[in-house]
Each structure stands twice: as C-alpha cells, then as structure tokens.
N, C-alpha and C positions, 0 to 999 in steps of 0.2 A: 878771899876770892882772887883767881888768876885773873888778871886783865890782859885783855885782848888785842895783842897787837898787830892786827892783820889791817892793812890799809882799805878791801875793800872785804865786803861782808859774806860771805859764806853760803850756796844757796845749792841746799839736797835735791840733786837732780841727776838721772839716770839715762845717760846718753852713750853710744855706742859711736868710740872716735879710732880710728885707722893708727896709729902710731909706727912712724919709720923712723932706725937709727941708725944711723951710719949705713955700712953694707948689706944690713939683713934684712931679711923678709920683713914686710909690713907685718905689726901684727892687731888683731882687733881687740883692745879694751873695755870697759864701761865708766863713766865717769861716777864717782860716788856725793860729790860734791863739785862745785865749779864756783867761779870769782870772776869779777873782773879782773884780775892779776895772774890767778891759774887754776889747777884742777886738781884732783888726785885721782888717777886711774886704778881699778883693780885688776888684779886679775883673779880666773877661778884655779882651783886648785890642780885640776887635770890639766890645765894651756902652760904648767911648768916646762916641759922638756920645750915647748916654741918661743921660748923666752930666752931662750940664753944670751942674747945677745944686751936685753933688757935689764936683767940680772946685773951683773958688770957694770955698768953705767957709774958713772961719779958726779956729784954735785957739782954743777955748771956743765953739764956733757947736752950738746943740743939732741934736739930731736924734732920731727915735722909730725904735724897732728892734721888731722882731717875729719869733721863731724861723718861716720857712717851714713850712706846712703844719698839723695837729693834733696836739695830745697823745692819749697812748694811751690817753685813757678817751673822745676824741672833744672836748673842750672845745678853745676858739680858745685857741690860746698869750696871755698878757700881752705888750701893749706895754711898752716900759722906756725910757725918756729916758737918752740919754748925749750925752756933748759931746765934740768934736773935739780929737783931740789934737797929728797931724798928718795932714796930706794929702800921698803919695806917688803917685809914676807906677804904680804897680802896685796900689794900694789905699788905705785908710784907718785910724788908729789910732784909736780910741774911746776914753773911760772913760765907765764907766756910773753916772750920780748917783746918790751915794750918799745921797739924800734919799728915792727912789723906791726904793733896793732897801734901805730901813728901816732905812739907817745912818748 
C-alpha cells in the first residue's frame, strides 16, 4: 500500500476558477479535486490552443486564482496566489501560498 503524504486530505469537487499567469489572458478552468493546500485544475481538450501561456509554466511559477462567478451574498470572490506544482496533459496541480491564505 502507497502511503499518503499530503498534509491536508483531498475533496472531489467540481468548481469553475479564473486562472491568470503572468501576461496572458485569464483563462477559466474546472477544479477536479481541491485541499486545503491546493487544487488541481483541468482543462478540456479543445481550450489547448488558449493555453499556451499555461502550458509552459514550471514548478514554483505563481499564478492568481479566482472562484468563477459570485458569492452568495453578491460580493466578487478573492483572488488567491498559488504556485505550480506540476503541469500535466490533462491539467494543472497548484498549492495555494500559504502566505496569502494566513498561514
């Protein structure tokens, strides 16, 4: 059996987050799993050519994340800084600094 070393646990959930990097275009993601430490975003296989910028990335390359859409009292969601952990054909791993989420 693999043991599991992720500090916090793992929770399959399907959220649509804004991701901007560096100079390019925001682009919209879906979360496939999320943590309190970070996420790993997909993408679909047609949103390749608006990825380029995404593509390229390196582990520790920051990025700004943003839950799609409002919160339910009407206020813009917060941006949150995370940094790349890896880049995959199928999407992205993130952690989220812990500097920015007041840890």
């Amino acid at each position: 059996m693999i043991e599991e070393r992720r500090r916090h646990p793992r929770i399959p959930m399907t959220v649509n987050v804004v991701v901007s990097a560096g100079e390019g275009e925001p682009v919209t993601l879906t979360t496939n799993d999320i943590s309190g430490g970070g996420a790993f975003l997909r993408w679909e296989e047609g949103q390749k050519p608006d990825l380029r910028g995404l593509l390229e990335l390196e582990s520790d390359d920051e990025l700004m994340l943003q839950v799609f859409g409002l919160l339910g009292d009407g206020d813009e969601p917060p941006k949150v800084r995370a940094q790349v952990v890896r880049v995959h054909d199928d999407g992205i791993a993130v952690r989220f600094d812990p500097e920015a989420m007041g840890g």
